[in-house]
C-alpha positions as CSV (number, residue, x, y, z in Angstrom):
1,X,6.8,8.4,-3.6
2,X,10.0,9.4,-1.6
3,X,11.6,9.7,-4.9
4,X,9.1,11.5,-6.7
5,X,9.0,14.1,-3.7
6,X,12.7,14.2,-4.4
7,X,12.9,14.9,-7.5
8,X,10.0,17.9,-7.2
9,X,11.8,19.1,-4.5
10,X,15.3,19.6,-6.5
11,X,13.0,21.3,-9.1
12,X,12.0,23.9,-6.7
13,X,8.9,23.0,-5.6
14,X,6.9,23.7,-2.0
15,X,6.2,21.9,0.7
16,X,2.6,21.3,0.6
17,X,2.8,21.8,-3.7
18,X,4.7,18.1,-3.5
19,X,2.0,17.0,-1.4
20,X,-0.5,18.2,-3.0
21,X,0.7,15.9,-6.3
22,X,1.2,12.9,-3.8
23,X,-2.7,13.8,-3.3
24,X,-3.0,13.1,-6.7
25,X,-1.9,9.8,-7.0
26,X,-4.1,8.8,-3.8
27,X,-6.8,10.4,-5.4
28,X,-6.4,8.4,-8.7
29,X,-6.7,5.0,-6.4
30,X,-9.4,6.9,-4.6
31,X,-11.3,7.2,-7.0
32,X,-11.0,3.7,-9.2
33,X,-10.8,1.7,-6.1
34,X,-14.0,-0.2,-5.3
35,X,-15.1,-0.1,-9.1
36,X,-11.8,-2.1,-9.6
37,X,-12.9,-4.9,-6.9
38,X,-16.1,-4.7,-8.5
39,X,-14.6,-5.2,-11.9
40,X,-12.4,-8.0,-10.7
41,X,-15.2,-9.7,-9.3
42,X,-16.9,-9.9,-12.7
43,X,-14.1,-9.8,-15.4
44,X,-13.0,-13.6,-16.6
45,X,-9.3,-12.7,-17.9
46,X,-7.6,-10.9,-15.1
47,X,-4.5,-11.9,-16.0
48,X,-4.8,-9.3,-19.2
49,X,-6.1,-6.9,-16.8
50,X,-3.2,-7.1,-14.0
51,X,-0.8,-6.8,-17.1
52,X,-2.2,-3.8,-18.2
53,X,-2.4,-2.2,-15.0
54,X,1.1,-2.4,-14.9
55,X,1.9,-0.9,-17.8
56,X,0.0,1.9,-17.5
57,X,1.6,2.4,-13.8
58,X,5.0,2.0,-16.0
59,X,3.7,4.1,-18.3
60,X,2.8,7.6,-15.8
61,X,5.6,7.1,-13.7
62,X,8.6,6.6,-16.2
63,X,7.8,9.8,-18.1
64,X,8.1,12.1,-15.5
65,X,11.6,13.4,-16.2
66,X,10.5,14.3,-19.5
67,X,7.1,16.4,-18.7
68,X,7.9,20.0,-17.9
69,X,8.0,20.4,-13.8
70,X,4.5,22.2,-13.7
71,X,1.4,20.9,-11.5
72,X,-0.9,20.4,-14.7
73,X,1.9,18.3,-16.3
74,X,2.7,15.7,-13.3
75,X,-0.4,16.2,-11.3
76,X,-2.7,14.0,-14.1
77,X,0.2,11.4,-14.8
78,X,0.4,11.0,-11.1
79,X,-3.4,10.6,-11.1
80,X,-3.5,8.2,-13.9
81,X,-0.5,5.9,-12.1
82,X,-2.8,5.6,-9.0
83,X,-5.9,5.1,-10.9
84,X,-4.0,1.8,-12.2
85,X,-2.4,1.2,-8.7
86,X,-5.9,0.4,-7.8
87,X,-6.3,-2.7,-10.0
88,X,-3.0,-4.0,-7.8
89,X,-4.6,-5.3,-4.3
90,X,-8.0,-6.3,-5.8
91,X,-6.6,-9.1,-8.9
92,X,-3.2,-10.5,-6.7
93,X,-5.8,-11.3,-3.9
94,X,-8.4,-13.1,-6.2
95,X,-5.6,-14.9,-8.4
96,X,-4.0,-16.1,-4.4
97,X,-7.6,-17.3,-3.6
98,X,-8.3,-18.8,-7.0
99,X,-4.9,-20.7,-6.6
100,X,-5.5,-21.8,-3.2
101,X,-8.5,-21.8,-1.8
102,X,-9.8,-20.8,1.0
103,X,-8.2,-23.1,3.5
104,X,-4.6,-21.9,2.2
105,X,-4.8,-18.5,1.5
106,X,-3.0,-17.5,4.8
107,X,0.1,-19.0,3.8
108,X,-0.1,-18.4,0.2
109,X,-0.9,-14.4,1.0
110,X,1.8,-14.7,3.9
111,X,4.6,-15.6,1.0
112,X,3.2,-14.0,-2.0
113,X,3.6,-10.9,0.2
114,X,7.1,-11.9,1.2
115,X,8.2,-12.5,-2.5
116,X,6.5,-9.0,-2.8
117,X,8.7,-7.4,-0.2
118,X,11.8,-9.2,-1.6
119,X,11.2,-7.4,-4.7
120,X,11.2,-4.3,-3.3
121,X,14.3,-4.8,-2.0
122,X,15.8,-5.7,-4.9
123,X,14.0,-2.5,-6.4
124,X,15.0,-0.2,-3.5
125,X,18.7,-1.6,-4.3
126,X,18.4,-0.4,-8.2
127,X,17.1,2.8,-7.4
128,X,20.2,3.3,-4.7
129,X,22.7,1.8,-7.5
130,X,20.9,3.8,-10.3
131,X,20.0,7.5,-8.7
132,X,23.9,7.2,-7.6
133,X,25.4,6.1,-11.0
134,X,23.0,8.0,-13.5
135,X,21.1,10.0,-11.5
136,X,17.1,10.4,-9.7
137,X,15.6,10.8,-13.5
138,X,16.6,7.3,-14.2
139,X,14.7,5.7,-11.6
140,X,11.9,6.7,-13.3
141,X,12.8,4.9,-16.2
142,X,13.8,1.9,-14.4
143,X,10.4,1.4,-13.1
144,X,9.2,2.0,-16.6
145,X,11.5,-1.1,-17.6
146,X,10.7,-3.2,-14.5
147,X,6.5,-2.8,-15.2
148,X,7.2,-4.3,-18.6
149,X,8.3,-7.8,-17.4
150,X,6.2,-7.4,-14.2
151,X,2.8,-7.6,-17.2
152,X,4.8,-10.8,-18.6
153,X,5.3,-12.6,-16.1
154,X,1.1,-12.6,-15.3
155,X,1.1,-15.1,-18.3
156,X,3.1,-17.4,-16.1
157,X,0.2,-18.2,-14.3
158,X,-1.8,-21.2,-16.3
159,X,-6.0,-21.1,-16.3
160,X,-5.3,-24.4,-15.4
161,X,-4.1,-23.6,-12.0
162,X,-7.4,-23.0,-10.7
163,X,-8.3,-24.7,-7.1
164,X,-10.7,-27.1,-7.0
165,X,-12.4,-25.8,-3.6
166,X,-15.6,-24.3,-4.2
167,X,-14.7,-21.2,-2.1
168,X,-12.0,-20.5,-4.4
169,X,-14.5,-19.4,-7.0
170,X,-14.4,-15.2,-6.4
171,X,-18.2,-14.6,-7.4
172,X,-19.7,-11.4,-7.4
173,X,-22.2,-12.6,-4.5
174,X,-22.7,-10.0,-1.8
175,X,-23.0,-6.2,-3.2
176,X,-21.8,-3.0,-1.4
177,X,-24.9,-2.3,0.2
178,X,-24.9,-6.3,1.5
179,X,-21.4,-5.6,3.1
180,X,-22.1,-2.6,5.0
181,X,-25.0,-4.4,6.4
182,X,-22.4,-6.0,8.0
183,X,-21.2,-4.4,11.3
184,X,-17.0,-5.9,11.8
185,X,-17.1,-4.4,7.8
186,X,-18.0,-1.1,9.1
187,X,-15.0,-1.0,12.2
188,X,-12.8,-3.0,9.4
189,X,-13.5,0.1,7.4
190,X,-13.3,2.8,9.7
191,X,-10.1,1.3,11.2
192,X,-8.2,1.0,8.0
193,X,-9.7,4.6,6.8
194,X,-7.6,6.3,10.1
195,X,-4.6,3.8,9.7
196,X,-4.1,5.2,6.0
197,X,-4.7,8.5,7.1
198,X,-1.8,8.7,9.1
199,X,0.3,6.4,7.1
200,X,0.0,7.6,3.7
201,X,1.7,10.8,3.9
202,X,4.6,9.3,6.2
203,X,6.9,8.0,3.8
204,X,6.9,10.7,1.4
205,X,7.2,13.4,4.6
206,X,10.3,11.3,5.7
207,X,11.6,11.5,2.0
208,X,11.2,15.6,2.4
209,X,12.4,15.4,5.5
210,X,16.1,14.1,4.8
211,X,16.1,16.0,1.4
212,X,15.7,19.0,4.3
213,X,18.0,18.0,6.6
214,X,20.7,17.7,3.7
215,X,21.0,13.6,3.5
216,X,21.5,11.8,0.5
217,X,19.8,10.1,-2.6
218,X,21.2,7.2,-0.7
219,X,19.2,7.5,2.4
220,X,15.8,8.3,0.6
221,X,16.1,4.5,-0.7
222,X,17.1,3.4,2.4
223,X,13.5,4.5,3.7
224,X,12.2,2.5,1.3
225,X,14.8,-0.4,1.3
226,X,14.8,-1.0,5.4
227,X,10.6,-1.2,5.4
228,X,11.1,-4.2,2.5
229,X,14.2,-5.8,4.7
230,X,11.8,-6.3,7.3
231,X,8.4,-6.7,5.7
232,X,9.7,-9.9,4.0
233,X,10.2,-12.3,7.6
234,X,7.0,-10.3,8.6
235,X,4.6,-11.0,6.0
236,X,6.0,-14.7,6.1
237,X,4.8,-14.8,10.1
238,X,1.8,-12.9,10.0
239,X,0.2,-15.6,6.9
240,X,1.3,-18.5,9.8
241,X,0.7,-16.8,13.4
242,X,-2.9,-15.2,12.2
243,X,-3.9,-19.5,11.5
244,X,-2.1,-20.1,14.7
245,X,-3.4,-17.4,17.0
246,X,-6.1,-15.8,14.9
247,X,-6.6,-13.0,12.8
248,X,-7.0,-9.9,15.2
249,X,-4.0,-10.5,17.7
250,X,-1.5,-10.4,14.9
251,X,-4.0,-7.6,12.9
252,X,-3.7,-5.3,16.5
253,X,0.2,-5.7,16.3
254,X,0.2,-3.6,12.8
255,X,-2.5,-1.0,14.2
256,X,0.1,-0.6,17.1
257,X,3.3,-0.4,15.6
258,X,2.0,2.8,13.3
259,X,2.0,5.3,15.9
260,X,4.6,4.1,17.7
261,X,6.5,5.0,14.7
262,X,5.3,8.3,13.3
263,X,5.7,9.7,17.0
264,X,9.4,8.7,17.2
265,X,9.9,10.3,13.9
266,X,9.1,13.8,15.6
267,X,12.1,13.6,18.3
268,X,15.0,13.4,16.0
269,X,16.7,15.4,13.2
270,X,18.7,12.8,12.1
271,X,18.7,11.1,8.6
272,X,19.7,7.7,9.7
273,X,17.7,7.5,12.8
274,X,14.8,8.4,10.7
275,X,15.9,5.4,8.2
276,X,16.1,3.2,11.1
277,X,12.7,3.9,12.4
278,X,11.0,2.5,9.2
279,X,11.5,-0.8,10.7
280,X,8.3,-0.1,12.4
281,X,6.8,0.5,9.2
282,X,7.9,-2.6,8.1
283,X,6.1,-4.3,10.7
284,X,3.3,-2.7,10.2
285,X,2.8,-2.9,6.5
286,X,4.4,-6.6,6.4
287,X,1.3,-7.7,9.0
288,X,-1.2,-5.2,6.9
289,X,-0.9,-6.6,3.5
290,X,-1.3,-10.2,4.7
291,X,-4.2,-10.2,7.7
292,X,-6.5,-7.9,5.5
293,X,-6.5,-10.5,2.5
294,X,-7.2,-13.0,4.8
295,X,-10.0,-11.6,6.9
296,X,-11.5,-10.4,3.9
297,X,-12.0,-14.1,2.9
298,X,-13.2,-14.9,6.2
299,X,-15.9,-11.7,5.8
300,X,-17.5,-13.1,2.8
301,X,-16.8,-17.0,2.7
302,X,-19.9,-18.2,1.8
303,X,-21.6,-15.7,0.6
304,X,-19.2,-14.3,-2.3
305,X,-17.8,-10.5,-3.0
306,X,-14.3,-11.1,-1.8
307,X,-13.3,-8.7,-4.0
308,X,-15.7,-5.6,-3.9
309,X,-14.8,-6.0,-0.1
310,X,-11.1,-5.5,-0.6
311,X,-11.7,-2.9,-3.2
312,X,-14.2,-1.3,-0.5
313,X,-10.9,-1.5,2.2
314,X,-8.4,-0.3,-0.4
315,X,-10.8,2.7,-1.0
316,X,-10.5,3.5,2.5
317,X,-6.9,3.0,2.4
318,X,-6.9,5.5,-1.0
319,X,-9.2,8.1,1.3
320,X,-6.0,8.3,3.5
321,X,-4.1,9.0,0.5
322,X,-5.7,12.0,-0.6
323,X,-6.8,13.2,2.7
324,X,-3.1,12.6,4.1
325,X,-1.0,14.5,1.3
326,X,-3.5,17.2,1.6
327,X,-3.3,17.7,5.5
328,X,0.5,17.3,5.6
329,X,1.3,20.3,2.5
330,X,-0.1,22.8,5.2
331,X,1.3,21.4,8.7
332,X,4.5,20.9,7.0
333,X,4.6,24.5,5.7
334,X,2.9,26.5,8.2
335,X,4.0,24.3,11.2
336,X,7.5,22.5,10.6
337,X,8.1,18.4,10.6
338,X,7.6,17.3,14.2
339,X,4.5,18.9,14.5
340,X,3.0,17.0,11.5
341,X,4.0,13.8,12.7
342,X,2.9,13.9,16.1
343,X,-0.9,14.8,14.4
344,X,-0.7,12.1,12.4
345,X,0.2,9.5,15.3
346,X,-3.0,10.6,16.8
347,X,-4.7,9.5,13.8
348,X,-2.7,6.3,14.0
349,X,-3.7,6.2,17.7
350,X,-7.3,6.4,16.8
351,X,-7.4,3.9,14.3
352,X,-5.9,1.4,16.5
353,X,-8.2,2.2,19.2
354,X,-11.3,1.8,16.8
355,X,-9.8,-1.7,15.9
356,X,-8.9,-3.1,19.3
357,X,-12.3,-2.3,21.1
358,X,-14.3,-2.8,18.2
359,X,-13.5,-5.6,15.6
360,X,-14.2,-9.2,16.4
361,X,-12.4,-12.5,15.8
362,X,-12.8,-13.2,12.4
363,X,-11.4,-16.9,12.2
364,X,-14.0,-19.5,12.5
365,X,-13.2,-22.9,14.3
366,X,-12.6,-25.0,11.6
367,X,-10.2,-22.4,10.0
């Protein structure tokens, strides 16, 4: 997203007319988000599926250099790209817990999400090398390129990998209407609904930002690339420490470290302390994408729908990224930078309030 907002923004578009495409894409996950858990719950080859997720996120994003600079020609490709985003969070967690197994799906989330993070880096690192060498367009097409071997390497996986633990089996089992009976999945939901409130329009706001305060193609990736530096150790941790110490002590650590962040963004104006600051982010995404796999499992062991639950979370992670883009266009343009940041650490503050008085322990004894 920060080089997508970079790119509009050379071509002359607004403030809030970039975030109101940004919108787009969370609306696109928005809206496919908990049918694609429910899907995944049901659908036998999910390797096909993941692989053609990717292309079609390939697909939307690498063409956007070529489609006139209008809203009705990016906004749907944008839309499209998040509507196969969604696929992403529900299929890598039920391929990790039909490796697995329940018993080991901290650490095997803790370094899928690692070997996640280090890829990012490396992409971050081609988008610095390419945007410098052959310009932003080419990004685009990089990622393009990169989707196509992302859908071949699904095929790497064997059917025969399968765990033999009966938990590993990712039933259908408990509905929507089942989960929600559930109180901790109502504060889980509300609690990850503020978090990606305030979180999703961040990055691409910090992307604006520094194309406003004059810095450099360079320092857009770094947003990106310092977040992965540190998300990799992280997510490695947090699969360990939430066995070790449980799930919501390292869980609160995330939740804490958002607003921390988005407040210290308002007090400066310049580009590198703002690229330094996404350490924070990396902390708090690094703990995020492992602890929510995890106490997922722990929310439905037993009882089945591991997968409608995290497509039911990554709704409320998508509801953040339509509501966020479309809050931020405004403050940003009527209001300035600061001022939009220090509304959405409030949000940040809220959901980690929700979360620390709320949500119970989800590890069980013999976890």
């Amino acid at each position: 997203m920060p080089f997508l907002a970079k790119l509009l923004a050379g071509d002359g578009w607004r403030d809030d007319a970039i975030q109101f495409t940004a919108a787009a894409c969370g609306l696109g996950v928005f809206l496919m988000q908990t049918p694609a858990g429910v899907l995944t719950d049901r659908v036998r080859n999910r390797r096909l599926l993941l692989a053609a997720a990717s292309l079609a996120v390939g697909a939307c994003f690498g063409v956007l250099p070529l489609v006139p600079a209008t809203g009705w020609a990016v906004g749907p490709l944008v839309f499209v790209g998040g509507a196969a985003q969604a696929f992403f969070v529900p299929l890598l967690g039920a391929l990790a817990l039909g490796l697995a197994g329940h018993t080991a799906l901290h650490r095997v989330m803790g370094e899928n999400q690692g070997w996640n993070h280090a890829g990012n880096i490396a992409a971050a690192l081609t988008a610095m090398a390419v945007a410098s060498w052959l310009g932003l367009s080419a990004v685009f097409y990089t990622v393009a390129a990169v989707s196509v071997l992302a859908a071949a390497s699904v095929f790497l996986i064997r059917p025969g990998d399968r765990a033999n633990e009966p938990a590993a089996r990712t039933r259908a089992g408990a509905g929507l209407r089942d989960l929600f009976r559930d109180r901790r999945v109502l504060v889980l939901f509300a609690s990850v609904a503020l978090f990606h409130l305030a979180n999703a329009p961040v990055m691409p706001l910090v992307g604006q930002y520094i194309a406003r305060l004059g810095g450099s193609d360079t320092q857009v990736a770094a947003v990106v690339l310092v977040a992965q530096v540190v998300m990799v150790p992280v997510a490695v941790l947090a699969g360990r420490w939430c066995h070790t110490w449980g799930r919501k002590p390292v869980f609160a650590v995330g939740f804490v470290a958002l607003p921390v962040r988005i407040l210290l963004y308002s007090f400066t104006s310049d580009p590198w302390v703002l690229v330094a600051l996404q350490v924070f982010d990396g902390i708090g995404a690094g703990i995020y994408g492992v602890v929510v796999a995890v106490v997922c499992a722990d929310l439905t062991r037993g009882r089945g729908g591991f997968n409608a639950l995290q497509g039911l979370l990554a709704t409320a992670l998508a509801v953040g990224g339509v509501l966020g883009p479309l809050v931020a266009g405004p403050l940003v343009q009527h209001l300035g930078f600061a001022p939009a940041f220090r509304a959405f650490a409030a949000a940040a503050a809220a959901g980690a309030v929700v979360f620390l008085t709320l949500m119970p322990e989800t590890k069980e004894g013999d976890q």
